[in-house]
N, C-alpha and C positions, 0 to 999 in steps of 0.2 A: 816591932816596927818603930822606927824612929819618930822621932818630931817632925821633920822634912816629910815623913811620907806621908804621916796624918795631915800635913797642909794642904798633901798633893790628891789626899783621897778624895772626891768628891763627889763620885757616882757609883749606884752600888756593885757595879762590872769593879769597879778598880778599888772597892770593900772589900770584895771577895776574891779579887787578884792580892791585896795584899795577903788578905787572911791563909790563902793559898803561899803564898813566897815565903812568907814567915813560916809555916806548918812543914815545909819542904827544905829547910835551908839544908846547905852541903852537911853540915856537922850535926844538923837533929834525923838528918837520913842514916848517916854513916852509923850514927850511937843506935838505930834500929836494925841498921843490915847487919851488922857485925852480930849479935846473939843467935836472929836469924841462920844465920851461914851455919855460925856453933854449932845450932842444933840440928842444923839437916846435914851437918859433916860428921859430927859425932856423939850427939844427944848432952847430957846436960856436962862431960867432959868438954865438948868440943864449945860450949857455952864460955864457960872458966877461961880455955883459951882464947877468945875473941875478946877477953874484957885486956887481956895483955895487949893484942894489934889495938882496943880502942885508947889505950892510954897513949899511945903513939899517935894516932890519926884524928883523934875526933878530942881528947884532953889537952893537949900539950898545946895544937894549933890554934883552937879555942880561947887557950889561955890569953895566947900571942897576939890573937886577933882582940882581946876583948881589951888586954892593958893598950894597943893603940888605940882604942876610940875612948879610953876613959881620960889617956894621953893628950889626945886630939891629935894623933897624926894621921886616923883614918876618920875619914866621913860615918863611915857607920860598918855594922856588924858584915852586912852584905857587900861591904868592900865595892860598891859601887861604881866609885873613881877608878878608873883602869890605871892611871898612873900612881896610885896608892897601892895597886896590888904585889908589883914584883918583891918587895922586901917577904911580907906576909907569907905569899905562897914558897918563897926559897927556905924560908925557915921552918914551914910545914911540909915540903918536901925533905927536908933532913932530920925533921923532926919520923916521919913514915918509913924513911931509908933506914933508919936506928931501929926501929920494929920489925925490921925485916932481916933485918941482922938479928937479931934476938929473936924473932921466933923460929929463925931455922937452926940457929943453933941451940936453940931449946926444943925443936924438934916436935913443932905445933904439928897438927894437921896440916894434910896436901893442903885440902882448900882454903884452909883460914891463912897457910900463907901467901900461897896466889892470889888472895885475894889480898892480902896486904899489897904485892908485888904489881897488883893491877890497880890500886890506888895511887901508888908511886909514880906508874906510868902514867897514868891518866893524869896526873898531876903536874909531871913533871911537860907531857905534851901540851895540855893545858896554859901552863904558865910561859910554856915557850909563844904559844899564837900569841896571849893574852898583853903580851910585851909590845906589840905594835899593831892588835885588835881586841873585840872586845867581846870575848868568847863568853855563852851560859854557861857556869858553873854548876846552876839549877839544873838543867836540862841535861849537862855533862854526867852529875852523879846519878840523878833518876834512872838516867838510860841506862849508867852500870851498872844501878842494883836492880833493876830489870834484869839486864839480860844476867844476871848471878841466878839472880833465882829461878830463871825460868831454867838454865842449863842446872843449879843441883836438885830443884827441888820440880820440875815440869809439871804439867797437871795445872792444878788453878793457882799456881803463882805467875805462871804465864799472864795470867791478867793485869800484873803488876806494872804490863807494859801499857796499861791504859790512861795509869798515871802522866805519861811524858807526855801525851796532846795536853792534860790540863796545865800542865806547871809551864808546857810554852805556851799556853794562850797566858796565864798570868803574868809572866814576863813580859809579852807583847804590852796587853793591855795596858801594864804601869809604865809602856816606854821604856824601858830599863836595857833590851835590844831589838835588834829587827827579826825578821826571820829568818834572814842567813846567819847572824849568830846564834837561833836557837837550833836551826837544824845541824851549825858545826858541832854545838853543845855535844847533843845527839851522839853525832858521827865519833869524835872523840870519845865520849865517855862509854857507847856501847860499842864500837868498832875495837880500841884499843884495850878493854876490858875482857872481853868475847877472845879477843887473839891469846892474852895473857894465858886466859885458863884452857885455851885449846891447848897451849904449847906447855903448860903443868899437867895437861893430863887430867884434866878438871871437870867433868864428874870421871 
């Protein structure tokens, strides 16, 4: 959490909304789904392979995002400012495109690279609203890694989907968007994620 947010905390609804936004951000989700998937695709090989998709998706972008705010060309880690986003997400879309290229021609698992392929997407759909609105990212990747693990792993990872009420109320709560951007979030992240791996053949 930033400096700006800790000024902005002042009741403890918007304590725990931050402590919530922080615990869920795009890239501390992804560094958990990604093993995840590994292991319900193909035990602790398919582990090994997900550290390759994370060095794409969740290292590289990380990187990018972290040298602009140490930079000061981003306000902060959560990329806040909509107008500060399109550089970031275009270089972490190419940076996830590169992954996807490599792990099929290294010949990953179905689903670790579907699900590379459905981060792409969701990514690349993402940054296209985010250019003239101000779409969840939050809420975009929850939904995804919802609906992943409820289609490979069903059973009680289904619950996972209980997660996306709480991380849009914290969103709400901090103002950060309204409702129709968290429920786009949503829409986006588990609509276009759910298509990827129907049309991979995923589970």
């Amino acid at each position: 959490m930033t400096t700006a947010d800790a000024a902005e905390v002042t009741t403890p609804a918007r304590r725990v909304a931050a402590r919530v936004t922080t615990a869920t951000s795009p890239t501390l989700l992804l560094a958990v789904l990604y093993p995840i998937v590994g292991a319900l695709a193909a035990g602790p090989v398919g582990v090994a392979w997900s550290l390759v998709g994370m060095l794409f998706t969740v290292a590289i972008p990380a990187f990018i995002v972290d040298r602009g705010v140490r930079s000061g060309r981003y306000t902060d880690h959560h990329l806040r400012e909509r107008e500060q986003r399109a550089v970031p997400l275009g270089l972490a879309a190419a940076s996830v495109a590169l992954g996807v290229v490599v792990l099929l021609v290294a010949g990953a698992p179905r689903p670790i690279s579907a699900l590379q392929i459905a981060v792409l997407a969701t990514l690349a759909v993402a940054t296209a609203i985010t250019l003239v609105w101000k779409v969840s990212f939050h809420v975009a990747v929850v939904g995804a890694a919802a609906a992943v693990l409820t289609l490979l792993g069903g059973g009680w990872w289904a619950l996972s989907w209980l997660a996306v009420p709480v991380v849009g109320w914290a969103r709400l709560v901090l103002r950060a968007h309204t409702v129709t951007q968290v429920v786009a979030g949503l829409v986006v992240g588990a609509g276009v994620t759910t298509a990827v791996l129907a049309l991979a053949g995923v589970p």
